[in-house]
C-alpha positions in Angstrom: -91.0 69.2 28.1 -88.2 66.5 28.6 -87.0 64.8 25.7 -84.9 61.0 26.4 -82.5 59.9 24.4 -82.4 55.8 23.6 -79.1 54.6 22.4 -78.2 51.5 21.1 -74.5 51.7 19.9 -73.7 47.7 18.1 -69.8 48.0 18.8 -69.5 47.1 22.3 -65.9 47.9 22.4 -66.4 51.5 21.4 -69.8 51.7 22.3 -68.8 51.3 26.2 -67.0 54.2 25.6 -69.3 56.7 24.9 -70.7 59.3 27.1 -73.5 60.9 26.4 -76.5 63.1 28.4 -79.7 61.0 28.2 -82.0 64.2 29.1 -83.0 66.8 27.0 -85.1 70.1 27.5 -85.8 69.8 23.2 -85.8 67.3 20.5 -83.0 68.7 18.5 -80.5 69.0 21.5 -81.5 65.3 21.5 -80.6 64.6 18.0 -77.8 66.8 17.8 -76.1 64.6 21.5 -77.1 60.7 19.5 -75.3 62.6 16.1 -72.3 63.4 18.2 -72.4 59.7 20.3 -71.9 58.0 16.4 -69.6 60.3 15.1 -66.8 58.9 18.4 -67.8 55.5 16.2 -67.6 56.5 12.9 -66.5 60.6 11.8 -68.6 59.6 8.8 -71.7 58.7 10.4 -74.9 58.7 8.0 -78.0 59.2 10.1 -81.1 58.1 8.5 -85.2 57.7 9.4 -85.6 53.2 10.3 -87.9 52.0 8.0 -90.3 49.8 10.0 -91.8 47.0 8.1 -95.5 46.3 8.1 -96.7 44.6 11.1 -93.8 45.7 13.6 -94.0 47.6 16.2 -90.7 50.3 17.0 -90.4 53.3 18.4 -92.0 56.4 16.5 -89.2 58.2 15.2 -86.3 55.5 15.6 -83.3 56.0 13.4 -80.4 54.0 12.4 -76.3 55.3 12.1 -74.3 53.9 9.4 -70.6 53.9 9.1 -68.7 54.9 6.3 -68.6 51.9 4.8 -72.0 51.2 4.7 -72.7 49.1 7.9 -75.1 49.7 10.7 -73.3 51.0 13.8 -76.3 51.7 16.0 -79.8 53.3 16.5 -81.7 55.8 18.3 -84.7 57.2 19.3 -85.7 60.6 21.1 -88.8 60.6 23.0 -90.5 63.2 24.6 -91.3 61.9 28.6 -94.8 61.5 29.0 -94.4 61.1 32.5 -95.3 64.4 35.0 -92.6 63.7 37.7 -89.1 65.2 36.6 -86.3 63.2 37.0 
């Protein structure tokens, strides 16, 4: 199983920084790379499950990073590759 990792980081200053592996062999490596991606944003980064309102359509298991003070500094998803070719 290969697991991607889809980051969206909403500081493009600091967000052009980052480095980060987009291809995991598990969905906790995954999560544990986006956790680590925020925390060069914000040390205090609060990772939480996107609520998706009625009628929209996201990606399952989409989450949203919050600063310290509150504000949204990005979002991720980790999806498992449906495709059979490796890359």
């Amino acid at each position: 199983m290969k697991v991607l990792l889809i980051i969206v980081v909403f500081n493009f200053d600091t967000g052009s920084e980052l480095e980060t592996n987009l291809n995991f062999d598990n969905e906790a490596d995954c999560h544990a790379a986006a956790l680590a991606s925020f925390q060069e944003v914000d040390a205090a980064v609060d990772v939480q499950a996107m609520e998706i309102p009625e009628g929209q359509e996201m990606l399952e298991g989409t989450m949203i990073a919050y600063g310290a003070e509150g504000g949204e500094i990005g979002m991720y998803a980790c999806n498992v590759l449906r495709a059979s070719k490796d890359f």
